[in-house]
N, C-alpha and C positions, 0 to 999 in steps of 0.2 A: 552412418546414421541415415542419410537420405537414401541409400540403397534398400534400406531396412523399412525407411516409410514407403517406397516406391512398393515394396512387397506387400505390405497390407490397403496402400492406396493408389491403383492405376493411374499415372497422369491426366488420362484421356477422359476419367470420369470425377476425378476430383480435384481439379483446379482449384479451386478456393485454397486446398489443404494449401498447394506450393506458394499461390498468392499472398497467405498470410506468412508463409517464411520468408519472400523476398522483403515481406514489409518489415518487417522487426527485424532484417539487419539494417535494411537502410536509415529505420528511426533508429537504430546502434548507433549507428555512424553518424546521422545528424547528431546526436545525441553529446558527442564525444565535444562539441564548441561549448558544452558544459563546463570542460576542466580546463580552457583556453581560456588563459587571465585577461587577453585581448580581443577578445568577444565583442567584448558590452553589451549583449541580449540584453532586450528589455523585458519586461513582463509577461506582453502578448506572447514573443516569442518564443519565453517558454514555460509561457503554457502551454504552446502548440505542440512541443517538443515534448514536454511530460503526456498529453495526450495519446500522440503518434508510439513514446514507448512504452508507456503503462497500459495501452490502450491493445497493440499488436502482439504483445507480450501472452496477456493473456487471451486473447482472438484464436492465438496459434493453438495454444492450450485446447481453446475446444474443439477446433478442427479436429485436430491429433485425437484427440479422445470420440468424436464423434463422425469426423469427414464430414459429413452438410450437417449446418444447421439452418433454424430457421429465421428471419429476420430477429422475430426477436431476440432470440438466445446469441446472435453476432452484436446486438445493441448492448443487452446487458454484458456480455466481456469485454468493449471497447468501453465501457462506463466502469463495471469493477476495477479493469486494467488500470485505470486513471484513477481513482478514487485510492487503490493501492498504491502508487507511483508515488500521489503529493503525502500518504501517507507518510509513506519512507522518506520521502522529502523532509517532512515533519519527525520524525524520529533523527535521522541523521544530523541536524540541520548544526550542529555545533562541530562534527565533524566536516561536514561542508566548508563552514566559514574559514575553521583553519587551515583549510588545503585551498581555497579562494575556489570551491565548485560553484554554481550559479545556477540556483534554483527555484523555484517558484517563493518558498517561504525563506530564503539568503536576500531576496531581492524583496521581499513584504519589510521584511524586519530593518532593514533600510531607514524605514519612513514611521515606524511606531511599533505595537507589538502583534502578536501575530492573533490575536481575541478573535477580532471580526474573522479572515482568513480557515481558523478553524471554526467558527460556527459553522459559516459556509460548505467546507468538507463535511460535517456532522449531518446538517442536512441533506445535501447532497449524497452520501450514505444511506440513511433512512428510505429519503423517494427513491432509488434506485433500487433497492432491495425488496422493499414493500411494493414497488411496482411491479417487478418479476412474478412476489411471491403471489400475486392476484392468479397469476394461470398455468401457476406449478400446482404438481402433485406432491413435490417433496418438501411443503410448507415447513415441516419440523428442522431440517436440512438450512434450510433460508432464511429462517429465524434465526440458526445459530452463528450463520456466517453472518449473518448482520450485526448479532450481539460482539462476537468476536472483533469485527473491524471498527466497532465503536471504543470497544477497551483497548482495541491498540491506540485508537487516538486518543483516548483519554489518557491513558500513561505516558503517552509521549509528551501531552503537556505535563506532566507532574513530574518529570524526566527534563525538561526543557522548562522548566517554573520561569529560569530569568528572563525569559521572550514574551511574558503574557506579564497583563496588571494583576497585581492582589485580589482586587477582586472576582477578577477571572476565575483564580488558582483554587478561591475560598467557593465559589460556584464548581468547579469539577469536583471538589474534595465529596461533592456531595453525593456524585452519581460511580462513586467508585467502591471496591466491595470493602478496602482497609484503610487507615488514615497514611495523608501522605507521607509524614516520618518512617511510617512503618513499612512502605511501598518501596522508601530509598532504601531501607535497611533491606530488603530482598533483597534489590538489587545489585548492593554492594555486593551482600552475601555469596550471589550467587552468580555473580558477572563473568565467572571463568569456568563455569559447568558446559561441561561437553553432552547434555541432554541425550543426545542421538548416541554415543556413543561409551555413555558410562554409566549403565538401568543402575546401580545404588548411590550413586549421587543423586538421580533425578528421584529416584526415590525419596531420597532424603528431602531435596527440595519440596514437593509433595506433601509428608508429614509433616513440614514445619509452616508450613502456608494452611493447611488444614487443621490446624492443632488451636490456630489464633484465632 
C-alpha cells in the first residue's frame, strides 16, 4: 500500500500525505489503553485520544484523496474525524461497557445520562459543517453530510434510549422521520442484512422503510 501511495505521491513533495499516516497509527496505538481495564483514563484523556483518532483518521483520508490541502479543509477533517469518533462512541456504547472499553460516553454515563454530552456533539455538528459549508462550492454535498451525521446521532440515542431521560427520548422522537417503536422494529428486522453484499435484501429493506 505505501509503495502504491509513494507512486502517486513523491516523498519529497508531499510530506503531509506520510505525516498524517505516522499520526493515525500512533493515535492506533495510544488508542489501544482504551481496552486496558487498568487504564483508568479519565475524561480529559480521552478525549484527547478520541481527537487524536477520529481526528487523524480522517486528515489521512483527505490527504490521500487530495495530497495538500488547505488549512481549512485540514481543520474541517481533524473536526469531522472527531465529531465521527464520539459518534461511534455513542452508538457502540452498550457494546463498550460489556467488554469494559473506555470511552468518552462509558465514562459520561458513569455520573448520569448522556442528554447534555449529546447536545453538545449535536451542536458541535451543525457549527462545524455550517462553517465549512460558508466557503464551499459543493453546499448541496455539505448539507447532506450534515443531515446524515445528525441522524446517525439521533438513532443512536433511540438505539441507546436507556442512557438518556424520558424526556430527552420524547424530545428526539421529534426530530426523527418515523416513531421510535417503529425505528426499533427496523432495526430488529434488519440487523443481519448484509446491505453491501446482498442488492434484494437491501432492496427489500428499502421498500419497506418507503412504503410506511
Amino acid at each position: 500500500m505505501i509503495d502504491y501511495i509513494e507512486s502517486v505521491y513523491p516523498r519529497e513533495q508531499f510530506k503531509e500525505v506520510y505525516e498524517s499516516l505516522l499520526l493515525i497509527f500512533k493515535s492506533q496505538v495510544k488508542s489501544l489503553k482504551q481496552q486496558d481495564r487498568k487504564s483508568n483514563l479519565c475524561k480529559e484523556e480521552l478525549l484527547s485520544i478520541s481527537i487524536e483518532k477520529g481526528g487523524s483518521s480522517v486528515l489521512v483520508d483527505g490527504h490521500l484523496i487530495s495530497g495538500l490541502m488547505t488549512k481549512e479543509e485540514i481543520e474541517f477533517c481533524i473536526g469531522y474525524g472527531f465529531l465521527l469518533q464520539v459518534s461511534d462512541d455513542l452508538q457502540d456504547i452498550k457494546e463498550d461497557l460489556k467488554f469494559n472499553h473506555e470511552t468518552v460516553m462509558t465514562e459520561t454515563i458513569k455520573n448520569g445520562t448522556l442528554d447534555k454530552i449529546t447536545n453538545k456533539l449535536i451542536n458541535f455538528t451543525i457549527e462545524l459543517i455550517d462553517g465549512f459549508k460558508i466557503n464551499n462550492k459543493n453546499e448541496s454535498v455539505i448539507t447532506m453530510i450534515k443531515n446524515d451525521c445528525l441522524m446517525l446521532i439521533l438513532f443512536s440515542v433511540v438505539y441507546n434510549a436507556e442512557f438518556f431521560s424520558k424526556e430527552y427520548i420524547k424530545v428526539i422522537e421529534k426530530f426523527i422521520p418515523y416513531t421510535i417503536s417503529y425505528s426499533l422494529e427496523i432495526k430488529e428486522k434488519f440487523k443481519n442484512v448484509d446491505v453491501l453484499n446482498n442488492e434484494d435484501e437491501y432492496k427489500e429493506m428499502i421498500d419497506i422503510i418507503c412504503k410506511e
